[in-house]
Structures are given as C-alpha cells and as structure tokens.
N, C-alpha and C positions, 0 to 999 in steps of 0.2 A: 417475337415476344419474349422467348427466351434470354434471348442477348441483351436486349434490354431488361431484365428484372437482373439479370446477374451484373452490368451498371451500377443499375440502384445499386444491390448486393454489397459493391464493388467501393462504391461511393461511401456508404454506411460504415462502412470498416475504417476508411480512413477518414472520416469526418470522428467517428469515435475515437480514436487512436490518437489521430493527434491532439481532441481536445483534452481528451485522459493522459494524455503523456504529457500537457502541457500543463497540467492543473498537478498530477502527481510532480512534478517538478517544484512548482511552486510549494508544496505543502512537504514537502525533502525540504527545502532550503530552508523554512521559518526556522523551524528549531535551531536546524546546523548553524545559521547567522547570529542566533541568540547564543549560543555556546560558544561561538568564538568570542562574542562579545563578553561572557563571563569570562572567559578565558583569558583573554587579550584586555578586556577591556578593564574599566573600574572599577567594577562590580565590589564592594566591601560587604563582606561578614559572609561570604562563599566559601560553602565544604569542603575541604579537597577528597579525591578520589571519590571512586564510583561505587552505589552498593549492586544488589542484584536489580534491582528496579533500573537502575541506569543505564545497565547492559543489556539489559530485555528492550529496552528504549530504542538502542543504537540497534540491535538485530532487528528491530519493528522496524526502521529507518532504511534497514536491510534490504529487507522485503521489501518497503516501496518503494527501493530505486529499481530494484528486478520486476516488480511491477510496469511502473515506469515504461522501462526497456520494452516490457514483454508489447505493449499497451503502441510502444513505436513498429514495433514486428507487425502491431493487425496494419499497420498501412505500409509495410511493404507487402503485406497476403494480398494488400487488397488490389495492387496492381498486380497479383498474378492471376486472382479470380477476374479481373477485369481482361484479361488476355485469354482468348480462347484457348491458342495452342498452348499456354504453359499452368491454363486452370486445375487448382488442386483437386482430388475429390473430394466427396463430402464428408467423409470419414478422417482427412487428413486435416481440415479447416475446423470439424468437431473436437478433433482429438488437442487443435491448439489453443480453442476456447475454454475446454477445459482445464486444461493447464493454465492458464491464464485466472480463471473459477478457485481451480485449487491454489494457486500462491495468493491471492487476497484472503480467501480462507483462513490460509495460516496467516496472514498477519491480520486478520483479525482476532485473531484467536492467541496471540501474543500482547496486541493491545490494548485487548479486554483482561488479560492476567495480570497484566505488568499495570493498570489502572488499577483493579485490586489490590494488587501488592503496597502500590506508593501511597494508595487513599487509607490502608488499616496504619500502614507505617507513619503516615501523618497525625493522619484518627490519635495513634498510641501517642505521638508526642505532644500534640494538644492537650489529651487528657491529664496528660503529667505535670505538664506547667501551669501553671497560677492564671486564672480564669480573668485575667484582665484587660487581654487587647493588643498584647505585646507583638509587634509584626516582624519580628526578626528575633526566634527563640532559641536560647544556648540551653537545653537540659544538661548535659555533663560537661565538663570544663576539659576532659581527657579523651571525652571520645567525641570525635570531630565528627562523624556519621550520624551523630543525632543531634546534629544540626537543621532546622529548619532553614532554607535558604534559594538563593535565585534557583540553583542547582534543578532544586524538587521540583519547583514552576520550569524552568526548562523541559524536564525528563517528563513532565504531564504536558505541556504541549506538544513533543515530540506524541507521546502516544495518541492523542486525542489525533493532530493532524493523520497518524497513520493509520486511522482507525477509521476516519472521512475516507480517506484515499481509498483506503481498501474496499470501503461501502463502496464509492461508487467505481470502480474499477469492477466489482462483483457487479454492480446493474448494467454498465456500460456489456458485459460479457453476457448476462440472461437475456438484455436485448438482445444484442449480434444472436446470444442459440435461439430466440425465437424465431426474426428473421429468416437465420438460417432453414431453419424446419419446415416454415413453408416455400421454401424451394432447393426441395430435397431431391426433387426430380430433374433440376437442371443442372447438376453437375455431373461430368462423367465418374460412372461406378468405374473400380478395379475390376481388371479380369477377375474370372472363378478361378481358383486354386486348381480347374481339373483343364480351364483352359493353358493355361501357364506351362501344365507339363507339355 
C-alpha cells in the first residue's frame, strides 16, 4: 500500500512539472517573441530604451524562467520518490516545494508592482493628452519615454503572462504540499541528532 501511494506520489510530481514547465515555457516566450519582433521587426513609432517598468518586466521574466527550471526539478524529485532506495524524506521534498512556493511569490509580487507602475504611468500619459482617440501618443517631442508605444503593450504582456505563471506554478506547488501531507508517514524520517552521534 505504501509503495503504491508513493507511485501515485511519484506520478503527481511529474505530471505537474512537466505540465508547469511546459506551460511556464510558453508564457516566457510570448513576450520574449514580441520584443524581438519590436526590436527586429517593423514596428514604427517604438520608444527606444527601457524605463523602470521595463526592467521590472524582464526580472518578472526572470523569475519565470527559474520557475520554469525549478517546476523541471519536481520531475526529476519525482523519479527519486518513486525509487525506494534513493527516496527523499519528507522534509527534504517540503523544503523544495517550498522554495519552489517562495520564487512564484516573488514574482508575483513583481508582477503585481511593475503592473501598477506601467498602469499609473500610462493612466498619467492619457490624461495629458487631448481626449480624442489617438492610438499612438507623442506627449513631448524631446522625451522619448513618454511615449506611448508597442514597447508599453509588450512590458504589460510580459507582466500579466508572469503573473499567470506564477499563479499557477503557486497552485500546481499547494497541490503537490497537500498531497504530500497526507502521506507524511510514508517516507523515511532522518535519523535523531542523538542517533547520528
């Protein structure tokens, strides 16, 4: 009975993993392909350089490639909980969901800043310009960052897709610790500290 729930266990890790590694994958590249595309591509009446928003973007971008990564790691865990002789404990399998818990954390939490940031800095440039409809807005002819442009829809899709990721990279991880927790009794504990000496 054991052997088989730590299976399942087993299976669980790596059916999330890779569907999370597959999915964080895809939501890394929309952006990154749009940006080349501004970059490389035709794109007319595009900002040049980056303000703080942009860079908050690319570090969000950051985080969900280490995501990602991390999200690949549960399915090599999962073939070592699936092996008896080289099964982790339970403590060492908590301690990497967690981590895994805390890095979508944080890029949630960049995000959710960096969409603040670029929504009041749009907010302010809207409100400055002439209320007519204009979808491509120049406010100052000398300062090129208060340009409205492909740029700003770029650097808010990149947020929004890392903002998805990270959601479900965080649920894909509270599933795995529920799981986990009921079947906390089937993996080998660490010696006591008093066996060790």
């Amino acid at each position: 009975m054991a052997a088989s729930t730590l299976q399942s266990l087993a299976k669980s890790f790596s059916r999330a993993g890779w569907i999370g590694f597959w999915f964080q994958l895809f939501l890394g590249l929309l952006p990154l392909a749009m940006l080349l595309y501004i970059i490389f591509g035709t794109a007319a009446g595009t900002r040049l350089g980056f303000d703080i928003a942009d860079y908050l973007a690319l570090v969000g971008l950051a985080i969900l490639a280490f995501t990602a990564l991390w999200l690949y790691g549960y399915t090599r865990l999962a073939k070592r909980i699936a092996d008896p002789a080289r099964c982790p404990s339970w403590a060492a399998v908590a301690r990497t969901l967690w981590m895994g818990l805390f890095a979508s954390t944080a890029g949630i939490a960049v995000s959710i800043l960096t969409l603040l940031i670029e929504v009041v800095r749009l907010l302010i440039l809207f409100l400055h310009a002439p209320q007519a409809g204009v979808p491509v807005i120049r406010t100052e002819v000398d300062n090129r960052t208060a340009w409205v442009s492909a740029i700003d829809v770029v650097s808010l899709l990149a947020d929004l897709c890392t903002l998805i990721g990270e959601l479900f990279v965080a649920g894909i991880t509270l599933w795995l610790l529920f799981r986990m927790t009921r079947s906390v009794g089937l993996f080998e504990q660490p010696p006591a500290a008093s066996e060790q000496a």
